[in-house]
C-alpha positions as CSV (number, residue, x, y, z in Angstrom):
1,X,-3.6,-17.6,16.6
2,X,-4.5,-15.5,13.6
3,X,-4.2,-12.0,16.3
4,X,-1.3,-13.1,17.7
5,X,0.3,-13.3,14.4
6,X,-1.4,-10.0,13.6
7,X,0.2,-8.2,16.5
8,X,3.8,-9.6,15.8
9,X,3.9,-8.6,12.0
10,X,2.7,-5.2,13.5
11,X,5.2,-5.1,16.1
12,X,8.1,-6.1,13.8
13,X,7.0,-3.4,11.3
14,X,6.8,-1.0,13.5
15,X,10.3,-1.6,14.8
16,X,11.9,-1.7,11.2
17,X,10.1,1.1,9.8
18,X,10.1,3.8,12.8
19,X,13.1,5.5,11.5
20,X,11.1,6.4,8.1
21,X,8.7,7.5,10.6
22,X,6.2,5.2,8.6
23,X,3.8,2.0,10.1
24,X,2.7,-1.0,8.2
25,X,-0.2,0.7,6.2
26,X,2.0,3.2,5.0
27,X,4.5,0.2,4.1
28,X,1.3,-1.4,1.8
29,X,0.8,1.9,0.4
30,X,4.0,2.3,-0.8
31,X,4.5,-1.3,-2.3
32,X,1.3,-0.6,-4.1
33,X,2.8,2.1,-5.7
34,X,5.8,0.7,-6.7
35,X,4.1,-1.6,-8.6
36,X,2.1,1.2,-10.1
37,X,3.1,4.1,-9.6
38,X,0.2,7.2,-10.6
39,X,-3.2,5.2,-8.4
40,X,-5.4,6.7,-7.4
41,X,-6.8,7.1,-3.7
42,X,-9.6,5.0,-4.4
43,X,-8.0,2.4,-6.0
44,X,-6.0,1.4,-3.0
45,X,-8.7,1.8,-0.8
46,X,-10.1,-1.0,-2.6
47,X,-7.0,-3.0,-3.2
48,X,-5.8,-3.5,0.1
49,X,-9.5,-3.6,1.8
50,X,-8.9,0.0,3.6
51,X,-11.6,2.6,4.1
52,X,-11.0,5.8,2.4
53,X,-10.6,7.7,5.9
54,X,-7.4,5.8,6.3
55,X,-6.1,6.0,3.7
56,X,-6.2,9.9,3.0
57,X,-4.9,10.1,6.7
58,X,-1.7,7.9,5.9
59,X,-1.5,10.2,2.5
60,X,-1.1,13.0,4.7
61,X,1.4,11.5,6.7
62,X,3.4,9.9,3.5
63,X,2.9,13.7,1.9
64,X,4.5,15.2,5.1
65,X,7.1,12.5,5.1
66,X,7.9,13.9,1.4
67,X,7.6,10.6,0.4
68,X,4.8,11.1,-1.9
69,X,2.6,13.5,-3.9
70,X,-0.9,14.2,-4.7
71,X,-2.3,15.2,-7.9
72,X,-5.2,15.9,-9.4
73,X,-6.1,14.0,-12.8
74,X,-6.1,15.6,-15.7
75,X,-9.6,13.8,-17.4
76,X,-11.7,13.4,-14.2
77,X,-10.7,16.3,-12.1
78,X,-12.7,13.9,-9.0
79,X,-10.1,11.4,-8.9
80,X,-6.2,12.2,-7.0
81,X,-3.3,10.4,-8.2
82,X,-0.6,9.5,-5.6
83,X,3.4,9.6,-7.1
84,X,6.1,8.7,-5.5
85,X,8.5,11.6,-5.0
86,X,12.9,11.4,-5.3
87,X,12.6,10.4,-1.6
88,X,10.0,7.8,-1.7
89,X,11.5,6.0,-4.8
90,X,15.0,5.7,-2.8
91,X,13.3,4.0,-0.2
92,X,12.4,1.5,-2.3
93,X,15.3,-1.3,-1.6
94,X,14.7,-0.6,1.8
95,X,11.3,-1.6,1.8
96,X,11.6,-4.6,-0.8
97,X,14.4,-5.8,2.4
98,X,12.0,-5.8,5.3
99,X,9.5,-7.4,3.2
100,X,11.3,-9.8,2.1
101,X,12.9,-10.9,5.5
102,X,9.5,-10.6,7.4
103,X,8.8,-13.3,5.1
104,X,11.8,-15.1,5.4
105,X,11.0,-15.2,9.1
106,X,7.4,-16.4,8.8
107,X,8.4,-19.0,6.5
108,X,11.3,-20.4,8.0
109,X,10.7,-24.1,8.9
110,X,8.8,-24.5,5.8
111,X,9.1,-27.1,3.1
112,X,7.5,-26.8,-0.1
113,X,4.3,-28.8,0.2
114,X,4.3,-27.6,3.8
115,X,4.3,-23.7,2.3
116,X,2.0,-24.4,-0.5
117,X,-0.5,-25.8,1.8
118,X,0.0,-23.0,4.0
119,X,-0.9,-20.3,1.5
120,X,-4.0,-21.9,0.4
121,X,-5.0,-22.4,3.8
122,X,-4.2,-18.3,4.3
123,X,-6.3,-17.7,0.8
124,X,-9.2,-19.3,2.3
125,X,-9.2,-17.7,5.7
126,X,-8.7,-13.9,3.5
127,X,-12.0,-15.3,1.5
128,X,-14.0,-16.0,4.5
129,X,-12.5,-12.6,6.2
130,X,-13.9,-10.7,3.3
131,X,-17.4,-11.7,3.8
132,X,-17.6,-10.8,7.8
């Protein structure tokens, strides 16, 4: 069930977001940095349980896109910052939109002790996930 569900969050992201020519990890990069703008690579890595490799890959790709920016930081010359550029901040309203009506779609049906149970029963499986 949990696959299944997988796949068709995919699927729908990849239908709403192929004319940014962007999938649904570049989607989670992009909300991350609109909550804080100026991460660095590692940071997401670690935030939304990706391994480096993929996440300097969909860098590139964002980078290329002109959707975002690397640069180096100015105390620990190690670490990259990612910006948003002109083009990527634009796109913001656009993104909050899918977002919010993927979740609109999920959670349609739902009441409130219904939904509350549901997250918690999501938190627990992302707990258990984390440990494999």
């Amino acid at each position: 069930m949990i696959s299944y569900t997988y796949r068709s969050v995919q699927k729908h992201f990849a239908k709403e977001l192929a004319q940014y020519h962007i999938g649904w990890g570049h989607f989670a990069i992009l909300m991350s940095l609109y909550d804080q703008d100026g991460r660095s690579q590692d940071s997401l890595a670690q935030s939304k349980g990706f391994d480096k490799t993929m996440i300097a890959k969909s860098i590139l790709r964002l980078e290329k896109e002109g959707i975002v920016y690397r640069k180096i930081d100015q105390e620990d010359k190690r670490i990259k910052r990612l910006y948003l550029t002109e083009k990527g901040r634009k796109l913001r309203p656009e993104m909050e939109r899918i977002g919010f009506e993927l979740n609109a779609l999920l959670l349609k049906g739902f009441n409130s002790d219904e939904l509350s149970s549901a997250i918690e029963s999501v938190r627990k499986i992302a707990l258990n996930a984390a440990k494999l």
